[in-house]
TIMARVEX-950678 format. One line per field, with one value per atom (N, C-alpha, C): atom name; x, y negated, z negated; residue number from 0; residue in three letters. Coordinates in nm, 4 decimals. Layout:
at = CA,...
x = X,...
y = Y,...
z = Z,...
i = NUM,...
aa = ALA,...
***
This chain:
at = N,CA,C,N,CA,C,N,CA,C,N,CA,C,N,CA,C,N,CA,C,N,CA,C,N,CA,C,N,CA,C,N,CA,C,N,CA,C,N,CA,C,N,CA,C,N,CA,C,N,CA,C,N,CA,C,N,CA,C,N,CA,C,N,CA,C,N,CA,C,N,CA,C,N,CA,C,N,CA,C,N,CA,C,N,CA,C,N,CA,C,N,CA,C,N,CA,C,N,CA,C,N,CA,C,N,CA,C,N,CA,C,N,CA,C,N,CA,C,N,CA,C,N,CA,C,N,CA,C,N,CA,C,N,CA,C,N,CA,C,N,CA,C,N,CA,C,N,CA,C,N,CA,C,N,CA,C,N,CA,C,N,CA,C,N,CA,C,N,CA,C,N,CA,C,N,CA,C,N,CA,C,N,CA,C,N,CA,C,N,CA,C,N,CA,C,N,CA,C,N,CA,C,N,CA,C,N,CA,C,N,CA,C,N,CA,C,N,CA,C,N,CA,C,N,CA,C,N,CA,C,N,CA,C,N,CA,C,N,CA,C,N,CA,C,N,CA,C,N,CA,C,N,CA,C,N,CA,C,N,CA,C,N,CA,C,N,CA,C,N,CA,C,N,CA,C,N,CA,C,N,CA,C,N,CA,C,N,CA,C,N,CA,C,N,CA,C,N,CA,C,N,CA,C,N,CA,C,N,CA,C,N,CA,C,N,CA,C,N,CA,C,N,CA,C,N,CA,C,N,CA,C,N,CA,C,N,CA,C,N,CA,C,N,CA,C,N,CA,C,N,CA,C,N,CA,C,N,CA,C,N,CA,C,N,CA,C,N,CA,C,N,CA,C,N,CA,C,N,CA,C,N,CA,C,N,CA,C,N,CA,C,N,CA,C,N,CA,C,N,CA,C,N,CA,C,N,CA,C,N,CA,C,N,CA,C,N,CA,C,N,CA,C,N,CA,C,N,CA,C,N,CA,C,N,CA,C,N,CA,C,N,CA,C,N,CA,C,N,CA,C,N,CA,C,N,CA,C,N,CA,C,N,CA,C,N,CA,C,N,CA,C,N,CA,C,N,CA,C,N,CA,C,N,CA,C,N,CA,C,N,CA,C,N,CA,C,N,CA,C,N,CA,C,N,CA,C,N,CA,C,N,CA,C,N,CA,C,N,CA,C,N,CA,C,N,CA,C,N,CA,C,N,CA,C,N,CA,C,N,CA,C,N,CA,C,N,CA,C,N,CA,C,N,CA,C,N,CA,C,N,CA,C
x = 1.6190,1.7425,1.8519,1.9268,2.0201,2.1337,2.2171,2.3339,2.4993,2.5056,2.6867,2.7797,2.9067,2.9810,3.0753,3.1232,3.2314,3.3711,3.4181,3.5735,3.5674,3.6612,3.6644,3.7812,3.7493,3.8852,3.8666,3.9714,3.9757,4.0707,4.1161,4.1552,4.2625,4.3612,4.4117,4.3091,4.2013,4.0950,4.0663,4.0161,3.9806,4.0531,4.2096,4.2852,4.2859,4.2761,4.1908,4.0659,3.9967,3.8644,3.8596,3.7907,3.7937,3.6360,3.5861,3.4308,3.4058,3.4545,3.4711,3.3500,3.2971,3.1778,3.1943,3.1956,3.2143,3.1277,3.0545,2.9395,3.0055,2.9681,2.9682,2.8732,2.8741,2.7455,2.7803,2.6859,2.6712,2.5936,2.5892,2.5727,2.7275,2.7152,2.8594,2.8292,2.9870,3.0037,3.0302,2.9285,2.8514,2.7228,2.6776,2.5035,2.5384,2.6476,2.6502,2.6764,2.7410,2.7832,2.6447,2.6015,2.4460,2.3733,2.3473,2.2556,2.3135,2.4774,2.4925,2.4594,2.4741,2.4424,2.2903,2.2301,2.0870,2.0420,1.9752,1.9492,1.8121,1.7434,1.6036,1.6825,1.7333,1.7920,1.8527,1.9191,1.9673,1.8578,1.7510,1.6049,1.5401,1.6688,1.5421,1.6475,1.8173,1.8772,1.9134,1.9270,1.9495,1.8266,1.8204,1.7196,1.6816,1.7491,1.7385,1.5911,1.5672,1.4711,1.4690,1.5417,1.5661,1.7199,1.7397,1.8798,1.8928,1.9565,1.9267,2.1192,2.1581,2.2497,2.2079,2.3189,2.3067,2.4409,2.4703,2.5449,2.5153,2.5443,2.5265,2.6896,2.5781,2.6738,2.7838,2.8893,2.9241,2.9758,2.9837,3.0027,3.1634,3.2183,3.3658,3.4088,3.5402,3.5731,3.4972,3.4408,3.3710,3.1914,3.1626,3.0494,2.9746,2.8629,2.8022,2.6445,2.6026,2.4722,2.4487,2.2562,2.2410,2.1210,2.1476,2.1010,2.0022,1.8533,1.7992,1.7477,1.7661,1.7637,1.6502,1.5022,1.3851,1.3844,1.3880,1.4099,1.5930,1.6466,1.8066,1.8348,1.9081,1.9992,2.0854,2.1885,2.3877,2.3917,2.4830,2.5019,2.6468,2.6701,2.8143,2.8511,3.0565,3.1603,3.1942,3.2152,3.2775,3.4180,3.5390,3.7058,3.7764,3.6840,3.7434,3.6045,3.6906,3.5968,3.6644,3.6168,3.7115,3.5700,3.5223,3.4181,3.4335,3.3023,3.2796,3.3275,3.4222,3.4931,3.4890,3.4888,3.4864,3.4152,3.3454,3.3302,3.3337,3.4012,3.4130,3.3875,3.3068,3.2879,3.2784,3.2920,3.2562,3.1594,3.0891,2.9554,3.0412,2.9809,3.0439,2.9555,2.8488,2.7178,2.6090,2.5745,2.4557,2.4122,2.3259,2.2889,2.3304,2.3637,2.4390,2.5513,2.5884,2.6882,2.8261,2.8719,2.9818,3.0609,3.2165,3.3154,3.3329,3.3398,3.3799,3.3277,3.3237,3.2988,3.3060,3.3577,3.3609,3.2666,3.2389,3.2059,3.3198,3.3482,3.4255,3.3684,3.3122,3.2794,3.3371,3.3946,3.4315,3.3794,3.3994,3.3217,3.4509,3.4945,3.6007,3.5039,3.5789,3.5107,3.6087,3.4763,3.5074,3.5100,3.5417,3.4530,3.3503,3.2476,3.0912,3.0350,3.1053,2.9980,3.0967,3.0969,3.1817,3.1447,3.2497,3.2276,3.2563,3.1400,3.1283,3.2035,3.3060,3.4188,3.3599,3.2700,3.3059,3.3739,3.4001,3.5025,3.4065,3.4005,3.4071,3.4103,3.4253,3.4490,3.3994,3.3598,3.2929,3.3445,3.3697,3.4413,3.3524,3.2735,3.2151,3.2451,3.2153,3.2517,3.2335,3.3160,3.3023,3.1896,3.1146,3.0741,3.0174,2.9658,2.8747,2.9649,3.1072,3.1696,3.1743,3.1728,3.1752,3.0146,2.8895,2.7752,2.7461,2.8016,2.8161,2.8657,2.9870,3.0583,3.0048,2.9451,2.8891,2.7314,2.6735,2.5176,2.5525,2.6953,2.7341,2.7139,2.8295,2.8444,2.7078,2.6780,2.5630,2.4511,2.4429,2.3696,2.4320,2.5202,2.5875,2.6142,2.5853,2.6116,2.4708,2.3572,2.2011,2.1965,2.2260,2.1559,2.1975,2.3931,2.3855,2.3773,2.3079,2.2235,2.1015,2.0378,1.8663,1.9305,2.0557,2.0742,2.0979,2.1552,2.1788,2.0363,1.9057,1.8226,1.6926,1.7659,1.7029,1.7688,1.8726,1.9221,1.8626,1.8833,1.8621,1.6872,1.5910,1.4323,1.4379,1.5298,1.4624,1.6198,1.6596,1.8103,1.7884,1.7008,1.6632,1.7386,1.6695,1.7055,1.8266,1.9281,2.0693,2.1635,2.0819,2.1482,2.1712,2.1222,2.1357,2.0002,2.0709,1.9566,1.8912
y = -2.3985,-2.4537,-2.3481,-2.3592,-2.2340,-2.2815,-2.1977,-2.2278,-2.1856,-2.2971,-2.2943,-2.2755,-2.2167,-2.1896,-2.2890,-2.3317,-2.4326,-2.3589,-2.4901,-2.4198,-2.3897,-2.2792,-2.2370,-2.2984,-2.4268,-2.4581,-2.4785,-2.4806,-2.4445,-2.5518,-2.5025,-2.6182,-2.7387,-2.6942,-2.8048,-2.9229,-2.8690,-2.9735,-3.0716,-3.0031,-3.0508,-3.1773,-3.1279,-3.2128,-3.3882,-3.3569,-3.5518,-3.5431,-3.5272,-3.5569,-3.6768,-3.7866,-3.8976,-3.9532,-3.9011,-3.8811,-3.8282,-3.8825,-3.8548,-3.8888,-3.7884,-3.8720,-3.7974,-3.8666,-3.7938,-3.8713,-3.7380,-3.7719,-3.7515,-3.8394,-3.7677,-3.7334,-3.6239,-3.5667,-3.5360,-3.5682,-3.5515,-3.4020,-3.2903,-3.1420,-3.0581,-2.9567,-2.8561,-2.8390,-2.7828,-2.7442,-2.6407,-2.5237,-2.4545,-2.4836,-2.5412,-2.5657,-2.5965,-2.6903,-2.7805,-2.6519,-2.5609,-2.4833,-2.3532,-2.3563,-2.3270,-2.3200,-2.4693,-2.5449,-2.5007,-2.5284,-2.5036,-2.3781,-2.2625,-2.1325,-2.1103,-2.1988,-2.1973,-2.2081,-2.1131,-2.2039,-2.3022,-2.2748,-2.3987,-2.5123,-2.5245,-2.6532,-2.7417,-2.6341,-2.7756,-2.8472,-2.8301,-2.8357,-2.9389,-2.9503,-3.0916,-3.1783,-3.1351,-3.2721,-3.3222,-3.2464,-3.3045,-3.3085,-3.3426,-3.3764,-3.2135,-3.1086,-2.9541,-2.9048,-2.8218,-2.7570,-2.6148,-2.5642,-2.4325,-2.3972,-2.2751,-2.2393,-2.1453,-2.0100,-1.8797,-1.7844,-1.7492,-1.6761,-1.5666,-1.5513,-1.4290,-1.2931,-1.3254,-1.2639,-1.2292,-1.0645,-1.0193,-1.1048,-1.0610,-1.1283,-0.9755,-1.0503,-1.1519,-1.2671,-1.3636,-1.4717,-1.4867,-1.5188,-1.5538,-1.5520,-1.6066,-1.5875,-1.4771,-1.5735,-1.4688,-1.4538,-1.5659,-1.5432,-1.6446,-1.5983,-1.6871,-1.7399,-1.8303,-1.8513,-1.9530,-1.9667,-2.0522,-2.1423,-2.2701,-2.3854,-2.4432,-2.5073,-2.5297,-2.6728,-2.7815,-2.9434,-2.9356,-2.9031,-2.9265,-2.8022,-2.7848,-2.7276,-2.6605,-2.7608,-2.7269,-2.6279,-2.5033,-2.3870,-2.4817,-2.4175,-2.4421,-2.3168,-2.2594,-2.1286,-2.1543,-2.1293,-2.1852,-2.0511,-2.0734,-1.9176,-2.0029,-1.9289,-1.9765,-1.9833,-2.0329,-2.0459,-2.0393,-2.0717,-2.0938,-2.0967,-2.0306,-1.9803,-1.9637,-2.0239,-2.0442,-2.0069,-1.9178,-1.9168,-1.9873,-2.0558,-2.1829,-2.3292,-2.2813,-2.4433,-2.4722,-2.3812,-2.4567,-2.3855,-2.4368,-2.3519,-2.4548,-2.4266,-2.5162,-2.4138,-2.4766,-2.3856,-2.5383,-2.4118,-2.4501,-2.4158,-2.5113,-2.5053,-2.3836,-2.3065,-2.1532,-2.1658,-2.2219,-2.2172,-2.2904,-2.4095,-2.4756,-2.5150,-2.5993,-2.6739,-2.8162,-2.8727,-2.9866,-3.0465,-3.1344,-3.1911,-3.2046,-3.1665,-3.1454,-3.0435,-3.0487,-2.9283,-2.8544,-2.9318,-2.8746,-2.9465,-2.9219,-2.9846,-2.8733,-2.9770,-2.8627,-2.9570,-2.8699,-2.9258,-2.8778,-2.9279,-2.8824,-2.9668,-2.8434,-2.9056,-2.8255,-3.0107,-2.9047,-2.9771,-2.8559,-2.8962,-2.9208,-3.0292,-3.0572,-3.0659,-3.0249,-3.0164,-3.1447,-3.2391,-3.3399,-3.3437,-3.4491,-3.4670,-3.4929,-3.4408,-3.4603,-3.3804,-3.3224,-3.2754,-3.2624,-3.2903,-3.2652,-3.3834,-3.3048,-3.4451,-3.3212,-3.3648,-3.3262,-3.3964,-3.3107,-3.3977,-3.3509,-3.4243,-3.3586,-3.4333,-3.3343,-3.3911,-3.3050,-3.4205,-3.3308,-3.4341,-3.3619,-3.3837,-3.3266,-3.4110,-3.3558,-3.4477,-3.3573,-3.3993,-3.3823,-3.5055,-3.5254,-3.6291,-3.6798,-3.7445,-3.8838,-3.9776,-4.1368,-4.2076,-4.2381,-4.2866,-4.2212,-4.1309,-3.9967,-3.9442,-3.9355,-3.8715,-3.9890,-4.1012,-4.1659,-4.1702,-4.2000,-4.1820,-3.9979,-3.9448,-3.7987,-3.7910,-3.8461,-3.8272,-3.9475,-4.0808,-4.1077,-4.0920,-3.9854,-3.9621,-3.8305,-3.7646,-3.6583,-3.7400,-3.8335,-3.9025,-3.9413,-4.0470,-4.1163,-3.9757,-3.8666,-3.7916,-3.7023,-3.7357,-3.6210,-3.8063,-3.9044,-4.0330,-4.0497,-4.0416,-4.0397,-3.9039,-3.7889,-3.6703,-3.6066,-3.6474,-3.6079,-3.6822,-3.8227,-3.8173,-3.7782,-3.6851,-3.6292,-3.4819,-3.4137,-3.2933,-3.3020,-3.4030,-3.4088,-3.4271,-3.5110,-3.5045,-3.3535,-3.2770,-3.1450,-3.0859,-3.0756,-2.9637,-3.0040,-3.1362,-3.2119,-3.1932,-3.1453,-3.1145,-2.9871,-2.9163,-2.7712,-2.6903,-2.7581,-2.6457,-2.4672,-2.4527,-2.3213,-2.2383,-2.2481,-2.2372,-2.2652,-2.3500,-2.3552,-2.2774,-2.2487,-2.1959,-2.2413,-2.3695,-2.3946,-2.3812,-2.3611,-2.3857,-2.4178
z = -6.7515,-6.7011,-6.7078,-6.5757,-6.5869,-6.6778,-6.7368,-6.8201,-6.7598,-6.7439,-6.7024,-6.8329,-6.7561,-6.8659,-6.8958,-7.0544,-7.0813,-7.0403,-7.0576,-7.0711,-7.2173,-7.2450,-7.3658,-7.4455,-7.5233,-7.5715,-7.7719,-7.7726,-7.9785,-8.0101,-8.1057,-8.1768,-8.0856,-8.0145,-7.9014,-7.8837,-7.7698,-7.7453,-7.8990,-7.9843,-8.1101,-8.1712,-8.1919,-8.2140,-8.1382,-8.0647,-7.9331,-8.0043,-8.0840,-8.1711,-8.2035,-8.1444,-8.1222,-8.2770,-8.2343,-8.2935,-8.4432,-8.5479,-8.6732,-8.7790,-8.9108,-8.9686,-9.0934,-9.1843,-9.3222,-9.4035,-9.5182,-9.6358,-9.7380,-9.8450,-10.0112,-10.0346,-10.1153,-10.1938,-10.2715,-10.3762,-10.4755,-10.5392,-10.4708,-10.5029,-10.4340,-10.5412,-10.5292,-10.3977,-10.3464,-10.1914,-10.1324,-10.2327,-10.1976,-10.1439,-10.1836,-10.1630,-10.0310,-10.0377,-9.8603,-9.7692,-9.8194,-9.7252,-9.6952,-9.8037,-9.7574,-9.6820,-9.6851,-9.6299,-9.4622,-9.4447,-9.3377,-9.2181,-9.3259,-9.2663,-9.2567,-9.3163,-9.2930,-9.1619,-9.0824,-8.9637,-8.9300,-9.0353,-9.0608,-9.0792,-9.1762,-9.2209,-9.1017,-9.0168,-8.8739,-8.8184,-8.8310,-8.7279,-8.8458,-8.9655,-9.0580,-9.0775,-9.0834,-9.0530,-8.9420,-8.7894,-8.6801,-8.5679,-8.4948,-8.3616,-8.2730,-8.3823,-8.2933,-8.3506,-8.2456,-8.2382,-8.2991,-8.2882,-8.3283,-8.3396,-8.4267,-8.4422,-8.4823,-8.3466,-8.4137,-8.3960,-8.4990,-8.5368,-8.5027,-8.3545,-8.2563,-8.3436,-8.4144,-8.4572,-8.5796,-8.6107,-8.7475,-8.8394,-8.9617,-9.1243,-9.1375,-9.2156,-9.2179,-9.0894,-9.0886,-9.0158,-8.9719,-8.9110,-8.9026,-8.7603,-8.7663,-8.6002,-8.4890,-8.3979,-8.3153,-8.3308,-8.4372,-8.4350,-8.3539,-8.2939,-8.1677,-8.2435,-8.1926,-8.2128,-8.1157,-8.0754,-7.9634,-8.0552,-7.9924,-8.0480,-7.9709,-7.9497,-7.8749,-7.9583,-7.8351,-7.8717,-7.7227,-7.7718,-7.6826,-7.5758,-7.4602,-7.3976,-7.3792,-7.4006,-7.3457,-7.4519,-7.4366,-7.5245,-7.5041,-7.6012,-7.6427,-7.6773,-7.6149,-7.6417,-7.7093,-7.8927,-7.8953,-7.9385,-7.9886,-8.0290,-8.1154,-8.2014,-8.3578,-8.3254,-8.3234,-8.3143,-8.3920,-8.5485,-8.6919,-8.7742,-8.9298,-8.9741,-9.0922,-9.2494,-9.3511,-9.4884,-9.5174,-9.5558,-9.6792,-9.6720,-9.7880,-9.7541,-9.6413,-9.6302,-9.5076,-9.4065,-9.2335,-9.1344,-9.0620,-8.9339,-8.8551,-8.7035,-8.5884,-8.4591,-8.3970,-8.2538,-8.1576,-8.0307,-7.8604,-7.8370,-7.7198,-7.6454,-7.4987,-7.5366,-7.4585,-7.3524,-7.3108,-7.2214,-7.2692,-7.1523,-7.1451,-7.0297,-7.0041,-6.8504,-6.8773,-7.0052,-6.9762,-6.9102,-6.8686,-6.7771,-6.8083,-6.9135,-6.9780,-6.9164,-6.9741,-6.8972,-7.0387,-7.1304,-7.3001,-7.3927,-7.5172,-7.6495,-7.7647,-7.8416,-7.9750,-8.0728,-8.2347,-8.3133,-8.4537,-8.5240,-8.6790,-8.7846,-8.8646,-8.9876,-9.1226,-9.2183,-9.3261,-9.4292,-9.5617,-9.7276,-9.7628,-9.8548,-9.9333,-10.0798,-10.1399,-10.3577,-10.3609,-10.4254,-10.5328,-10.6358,-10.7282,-10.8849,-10.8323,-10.9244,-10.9039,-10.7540,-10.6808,-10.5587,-10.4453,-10.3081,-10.2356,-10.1068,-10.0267,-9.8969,-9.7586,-9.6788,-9.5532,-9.4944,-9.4039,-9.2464,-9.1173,-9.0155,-8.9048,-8.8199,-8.7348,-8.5975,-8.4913,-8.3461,-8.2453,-8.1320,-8.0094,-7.8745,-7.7588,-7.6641,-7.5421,-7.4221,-7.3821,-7.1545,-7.1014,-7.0040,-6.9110,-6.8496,-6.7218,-6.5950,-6.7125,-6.6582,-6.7319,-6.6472,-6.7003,-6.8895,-6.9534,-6.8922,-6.9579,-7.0868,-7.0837,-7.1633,-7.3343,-7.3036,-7.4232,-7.4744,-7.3928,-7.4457,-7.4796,-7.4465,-7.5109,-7.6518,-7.6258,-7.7874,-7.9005,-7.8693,-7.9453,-7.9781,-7.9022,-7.9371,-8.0919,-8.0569,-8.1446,-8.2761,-8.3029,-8.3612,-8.5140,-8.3725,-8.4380,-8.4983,-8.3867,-8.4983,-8.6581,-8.6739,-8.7283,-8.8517,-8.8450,-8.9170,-8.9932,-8.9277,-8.9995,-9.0418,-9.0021,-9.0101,-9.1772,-9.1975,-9.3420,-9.4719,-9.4662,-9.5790,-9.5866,-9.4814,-9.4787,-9.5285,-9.4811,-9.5442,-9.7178,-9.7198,-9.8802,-9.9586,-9.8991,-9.9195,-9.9502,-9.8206,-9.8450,-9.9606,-9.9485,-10.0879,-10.1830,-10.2019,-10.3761,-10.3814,-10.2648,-10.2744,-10.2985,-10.2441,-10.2924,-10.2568,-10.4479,-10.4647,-10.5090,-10.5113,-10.5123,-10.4039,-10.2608,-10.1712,-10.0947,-10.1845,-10.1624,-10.2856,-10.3487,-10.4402,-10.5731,-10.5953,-10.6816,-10.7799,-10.9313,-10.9958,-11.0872
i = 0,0,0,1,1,1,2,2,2,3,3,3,4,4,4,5,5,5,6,6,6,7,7,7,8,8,8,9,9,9,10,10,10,11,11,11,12,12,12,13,13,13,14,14,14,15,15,15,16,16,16,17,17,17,18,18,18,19,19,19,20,20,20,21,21,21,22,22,22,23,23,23,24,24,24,25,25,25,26,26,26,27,27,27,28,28,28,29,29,29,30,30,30,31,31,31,32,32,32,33,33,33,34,34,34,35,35,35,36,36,36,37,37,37,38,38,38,39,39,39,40,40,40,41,41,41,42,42,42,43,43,43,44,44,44,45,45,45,46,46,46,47,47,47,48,48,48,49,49,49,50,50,50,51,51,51,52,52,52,53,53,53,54,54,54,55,55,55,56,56,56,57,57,57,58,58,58,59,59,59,60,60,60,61,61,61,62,62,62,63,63,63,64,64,64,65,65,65,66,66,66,67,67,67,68,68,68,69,69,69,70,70,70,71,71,71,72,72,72,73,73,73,74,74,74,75,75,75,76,76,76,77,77,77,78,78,78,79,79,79,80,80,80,81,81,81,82,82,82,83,83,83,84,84,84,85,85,85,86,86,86,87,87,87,88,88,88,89,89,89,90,90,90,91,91,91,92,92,92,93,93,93,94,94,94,95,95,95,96,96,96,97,97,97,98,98,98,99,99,99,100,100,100,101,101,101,102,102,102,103,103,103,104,104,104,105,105,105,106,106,106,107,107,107,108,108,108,109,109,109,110,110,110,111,111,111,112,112,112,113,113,113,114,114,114,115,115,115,116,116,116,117,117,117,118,118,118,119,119,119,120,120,120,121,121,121,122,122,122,123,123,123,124,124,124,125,125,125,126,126,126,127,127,127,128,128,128,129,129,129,130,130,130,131,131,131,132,132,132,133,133,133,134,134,134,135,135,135,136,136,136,137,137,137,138,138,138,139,139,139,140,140,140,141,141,141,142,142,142,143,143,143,144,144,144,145,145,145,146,146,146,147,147,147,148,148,148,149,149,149,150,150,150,151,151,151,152,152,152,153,153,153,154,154,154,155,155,155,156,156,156,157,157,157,158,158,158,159,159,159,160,160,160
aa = UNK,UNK,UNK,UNK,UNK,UNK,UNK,UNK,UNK,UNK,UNK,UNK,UNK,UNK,UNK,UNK,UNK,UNK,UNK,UNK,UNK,UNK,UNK,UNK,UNK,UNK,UNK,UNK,UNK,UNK,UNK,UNK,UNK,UNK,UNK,UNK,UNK,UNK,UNK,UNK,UNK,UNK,UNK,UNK,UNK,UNK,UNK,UNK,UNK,UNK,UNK,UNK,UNK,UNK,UNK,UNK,UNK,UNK,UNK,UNK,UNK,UNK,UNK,UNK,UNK,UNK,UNK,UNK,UNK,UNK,UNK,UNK,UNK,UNK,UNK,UNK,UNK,UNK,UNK,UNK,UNK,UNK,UNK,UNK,UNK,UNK,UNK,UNK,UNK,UNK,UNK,UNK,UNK,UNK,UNK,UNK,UNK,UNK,UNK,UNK,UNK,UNK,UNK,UNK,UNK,UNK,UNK,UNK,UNK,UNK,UNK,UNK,UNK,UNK,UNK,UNK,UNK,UNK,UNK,UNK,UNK,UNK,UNK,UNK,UNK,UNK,UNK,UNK,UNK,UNK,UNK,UNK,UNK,UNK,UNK,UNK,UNK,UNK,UNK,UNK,UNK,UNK,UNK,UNK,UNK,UNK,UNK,UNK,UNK,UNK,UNK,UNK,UNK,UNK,UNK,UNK,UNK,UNK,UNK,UNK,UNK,UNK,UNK,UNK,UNK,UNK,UNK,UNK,UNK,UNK,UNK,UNK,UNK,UNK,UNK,UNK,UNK,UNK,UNK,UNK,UNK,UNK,UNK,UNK,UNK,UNK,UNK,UNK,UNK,UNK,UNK,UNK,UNK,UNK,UNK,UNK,UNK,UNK,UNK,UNK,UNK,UNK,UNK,UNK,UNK,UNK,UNK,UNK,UNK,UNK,UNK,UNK,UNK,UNK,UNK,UNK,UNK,UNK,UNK,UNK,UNK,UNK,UNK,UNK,UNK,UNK,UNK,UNK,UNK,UNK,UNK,UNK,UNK,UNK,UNK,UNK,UNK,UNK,UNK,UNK,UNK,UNK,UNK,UNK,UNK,UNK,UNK,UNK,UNK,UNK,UNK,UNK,UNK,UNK,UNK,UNK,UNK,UNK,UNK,UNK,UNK,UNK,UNK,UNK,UNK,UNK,UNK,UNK,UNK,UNK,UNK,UNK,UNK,UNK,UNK,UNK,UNK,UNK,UNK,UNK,UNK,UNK,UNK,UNK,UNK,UNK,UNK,UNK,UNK,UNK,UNK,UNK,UNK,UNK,UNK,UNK,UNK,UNK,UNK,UNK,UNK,UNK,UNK,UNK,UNK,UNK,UNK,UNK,UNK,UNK,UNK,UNK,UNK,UNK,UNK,UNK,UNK,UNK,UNK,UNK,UNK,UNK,UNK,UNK,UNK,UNK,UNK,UNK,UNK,UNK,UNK,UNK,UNK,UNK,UNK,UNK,UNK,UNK,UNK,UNK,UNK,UNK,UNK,UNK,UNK,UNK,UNK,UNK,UNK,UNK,UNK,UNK,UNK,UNK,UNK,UNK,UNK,UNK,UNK,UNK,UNK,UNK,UNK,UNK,UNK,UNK,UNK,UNK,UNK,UNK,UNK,UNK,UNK,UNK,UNK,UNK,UNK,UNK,UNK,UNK,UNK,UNK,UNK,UNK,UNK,UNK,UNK,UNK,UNK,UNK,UNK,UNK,UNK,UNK,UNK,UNK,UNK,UNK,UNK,UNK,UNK,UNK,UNK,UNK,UNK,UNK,UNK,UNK,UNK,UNK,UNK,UNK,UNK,UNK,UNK,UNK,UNK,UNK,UNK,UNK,UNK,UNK,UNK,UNK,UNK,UNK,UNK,UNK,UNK,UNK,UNK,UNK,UNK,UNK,UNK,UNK,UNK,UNK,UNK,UNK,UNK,UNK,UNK,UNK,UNK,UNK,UNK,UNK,UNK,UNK,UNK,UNK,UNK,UNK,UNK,UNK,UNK,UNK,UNK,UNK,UNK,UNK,UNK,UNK,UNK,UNK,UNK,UNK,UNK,UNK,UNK,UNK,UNK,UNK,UNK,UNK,UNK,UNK,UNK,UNK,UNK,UNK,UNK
***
C-alpha cells in the first residue's frame, strides 16, 4: 500500500484531543517508560505487528519510527519529547484515510507506582473520524493493563529488579 503524507500538526491539533485513557500502575515510572521505548513490547500490549525505531539513541524531538498494524506502515515524527515522562508524535505517512492524528503519552510518579495519560486524535471524513478516534481509544483502554502485566512478568527487562 502506497503511503500518503499527513498534515504535520503538534501540539495545537493535540490540544482538541477528544480521546483520553489513563492507567495506574503499580511499578515505578521508569519501568513504564521502558517498556515504552521497547519496541517488542508495543506488539504484546497493542494489536501492532511490529515496531521499528528508525532513528538512532538518544531519542527526542525529531525522532521517527514506523509502526506496522498487519500489512499497513505508520510512518510517525516525534513533536515532544520529555525523557522519562513524555513522548507524543504524528502519523507523518500512511495509506490510511486520515488527514492527521497524533498520539501523547505521559508517566506521572505516584505513591506506590505511576499512572499512564494518553491523549490522541485523528481527522477523517465523518463517521470514519469518530470510529477512528474511538478504535484509538478503546485500544490504548484494554492494551494498558496487558502492559502492566508484561513488566510485572519480566521486570528484569524493564529494569527492574
Amino acid at each position: 500500500m502506497a503511503l500518503k503524507t499527513h498534515k504535520a500538526v503538534a501540539e495545537e491539533y493535540l490540544a482538541g484531543a477528544a480521546a483520553k485513557v489513563s492507567h495506574s500502575f503499580g511499578v515505578p515510572a521508569s519501568a513504564v517508560w521502558a517498556a515504552l521505548l521497547d519496541a517488542e513490547a508495543w506488539t504484546q500490549w497493542l494489536p501492532i505487528t511490529k515496531v521499528t525505531w528508525t532513528s538512532a539513541k538518544p531519542f527526542g524531538v525529531g525522532t521517527t519510527r514506523t509502526v506496522e498494524i498487519g500489512a499497513t506502515k505508520v510512518e510517525e515524527y516525534f513533536f515532544a519529547w520529555e525523557e522519562g515522562k513524555r513522548m507524543a508524535f504524528r502519523f507523518a505517512a500512511s495509506p490510511l484515510p486520515i488527514s492527521a492524528a497524533v498520539e501523547d503519552y505521559r508517566v506521572v510518579e505516584t505513591p506506590g507506582g505511576c499512572e499512564l495519560h494518553w491523549a490522541g486524535r485523528a481527522s477523517a471524513i465523518f463517521p470514519l473520524n469518530i470510529l477512528v478516534n474511538k478504535q484509538l481509544a478503546g485500544g490504548l483502554k484494554s492494551g494498558m493493563p496487558k502492559l502492566e502485566a508484561i513488566i510485572r512478568a519480566e521486570p528484569a527487562r524493564f529494569g527492574l529488579s
